[in-house]
N, C-alpha and C positions, 0 to 999 in steps of 0.2 A: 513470732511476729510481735505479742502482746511484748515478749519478754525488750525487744529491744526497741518497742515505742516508752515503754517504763523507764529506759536507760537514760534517751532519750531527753523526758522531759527532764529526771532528775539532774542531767548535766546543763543543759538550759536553763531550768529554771532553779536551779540547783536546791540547798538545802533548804501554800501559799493562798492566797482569796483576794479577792477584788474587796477594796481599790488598791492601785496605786499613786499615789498622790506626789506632791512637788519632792522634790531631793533634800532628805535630812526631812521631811515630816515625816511624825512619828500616829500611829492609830490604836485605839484601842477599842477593841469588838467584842460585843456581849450577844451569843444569838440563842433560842429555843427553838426547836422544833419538835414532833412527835417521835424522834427517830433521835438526837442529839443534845445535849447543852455544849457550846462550845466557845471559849474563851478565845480572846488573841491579842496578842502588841505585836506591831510593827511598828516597824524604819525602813522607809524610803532611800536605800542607797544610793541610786539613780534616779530620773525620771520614770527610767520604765521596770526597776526591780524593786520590788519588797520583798524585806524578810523579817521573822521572829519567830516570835513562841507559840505554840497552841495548846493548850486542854480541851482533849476531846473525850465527853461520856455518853458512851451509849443507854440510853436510858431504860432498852427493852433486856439488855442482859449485865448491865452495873458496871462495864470494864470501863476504864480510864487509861486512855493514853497523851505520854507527854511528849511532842512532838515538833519539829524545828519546821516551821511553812514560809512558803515561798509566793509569792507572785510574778510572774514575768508580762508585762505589756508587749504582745507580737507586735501590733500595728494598732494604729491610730487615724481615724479619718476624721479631719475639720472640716466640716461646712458650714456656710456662713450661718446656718440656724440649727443645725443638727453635730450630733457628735458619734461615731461608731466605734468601740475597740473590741482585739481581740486579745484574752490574757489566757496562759499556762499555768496551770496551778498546781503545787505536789505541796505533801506534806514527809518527813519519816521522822521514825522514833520508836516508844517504846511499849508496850503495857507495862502499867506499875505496879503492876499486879504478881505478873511471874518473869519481867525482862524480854518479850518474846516481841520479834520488830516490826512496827503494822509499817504502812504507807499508802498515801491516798495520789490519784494523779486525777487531771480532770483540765478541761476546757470551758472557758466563759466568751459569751459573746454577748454584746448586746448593741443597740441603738436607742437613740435619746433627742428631744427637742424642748423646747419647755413647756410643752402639753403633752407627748406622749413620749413612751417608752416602751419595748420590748426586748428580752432579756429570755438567754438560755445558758444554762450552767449544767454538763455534766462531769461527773464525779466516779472514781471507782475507790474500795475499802478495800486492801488486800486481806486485812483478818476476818471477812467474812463473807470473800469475794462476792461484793453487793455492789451494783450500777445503782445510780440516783442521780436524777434528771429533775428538773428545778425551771420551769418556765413561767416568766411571767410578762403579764401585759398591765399598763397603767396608765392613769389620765390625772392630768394637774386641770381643775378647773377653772384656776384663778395663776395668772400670770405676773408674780410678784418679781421684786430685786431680792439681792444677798441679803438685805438685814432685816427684811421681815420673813414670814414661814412661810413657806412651802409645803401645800396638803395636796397629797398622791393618792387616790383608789386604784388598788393591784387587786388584779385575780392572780394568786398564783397556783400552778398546777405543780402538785408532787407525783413523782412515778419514782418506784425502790422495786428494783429487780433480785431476789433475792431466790438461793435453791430452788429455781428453775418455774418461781412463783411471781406476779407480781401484785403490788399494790398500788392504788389508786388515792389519792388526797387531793382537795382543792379546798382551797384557802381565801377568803376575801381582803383581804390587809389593806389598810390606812396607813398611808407615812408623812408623818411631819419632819419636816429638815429647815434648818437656821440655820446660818452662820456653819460652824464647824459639828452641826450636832444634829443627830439622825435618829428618829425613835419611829419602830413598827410595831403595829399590834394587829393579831388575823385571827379569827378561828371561825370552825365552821360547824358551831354545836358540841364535836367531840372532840376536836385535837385544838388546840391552841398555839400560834405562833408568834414570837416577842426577839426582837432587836435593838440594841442601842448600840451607836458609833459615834464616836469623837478623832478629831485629828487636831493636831498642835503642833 
């Protein structure tokens, strides 16, 4: 069953991460977490596909893989004050290590208004068959336009399901966002969490 929900997204979502942005914008993703450093550019082919590059390093065992990601926008809900989508995510490729092929598949969901937000992101890693689960909730306490910034308080929860163990993390993160430009910073004593995003 796994095997042909895997098939699945990769031919949907083909050769991904939230967002996807207008047709022909292009993104560029710097993120940290306790478990990742992980790079990315995309292009907006569509309105509802992205695609590009990714560098993914695990930071708990060194490897580095280089891998082509995908986003796909299932659906989209407009309301007049709210926004909800749901995206496909896959990643494949390689380790550069010894050529051996990872790929990641995963599901995002979330909902948005311009004071709150809740957001679920899961993930599988075939090279270490690891689940991770990514939930968060957030509050804007100040309701600005586009050209000035936008400050967000997230909790977000981490869960990594790994040989038959799991782990637990929660994160308190601030995000400021301008115009095309997105900066988070979380930690919670011991792990520390850093994002930055641009779109053009």
């Amino acid at each position: 069953m796994f095997r042909i929900f895997f098939t699945l997204i990769i031919i949907f979502s083909s050769v991904s991460a939230h967002p996807v942005i207008f047709k022909n914008g292009k993104v560029f993703w710097i993120t940290q977490n306790p478990s990742f450093n992980d790079i990315r550019f995309g292009i907006s082919k569509t309105s509802n596909w992205l695609i590009g590059g990714r560098i993914l390093q695990d930071r708990k065992t060194d490897e580095t893989f280089a891998l082509m990601n995908n986003n796909y926008l299932v659906k989209r809900w407009n309301n007049k004050n709210s926004q909800a989508n749901i995206y496909l995510l896959s990643s494949v490729g390689l380790n550069t290590e010894n050529s051996e092929s990872m790929a990641t598949v995963g599901i995002h969901g979330d909902w948005e208004n311009r004071q709150f937000m809740v957001m679920e992101m899961l993930e599988y890693y075939s090279y270490n068959n690891a689940w991770v689960s990514n939930t968060r909730v957030a509050y804007s306490p100040f309701k600005v336009d586009y050209s000035k910034t936008s400050a967000w308080f997230i909790a977000h929860y981490r869960v990594e399901y790994h040989n038959d163990s799991y782990s637990y993390m929660f994160f308190p993160v601030i995000r400021l966002f301008k115009k095309n430009y997105l900066f988070e910073l979380g930690s919670n004593g011991k792990n520390s969490f850093l994002s930055f995003m641009t779109h053009f």
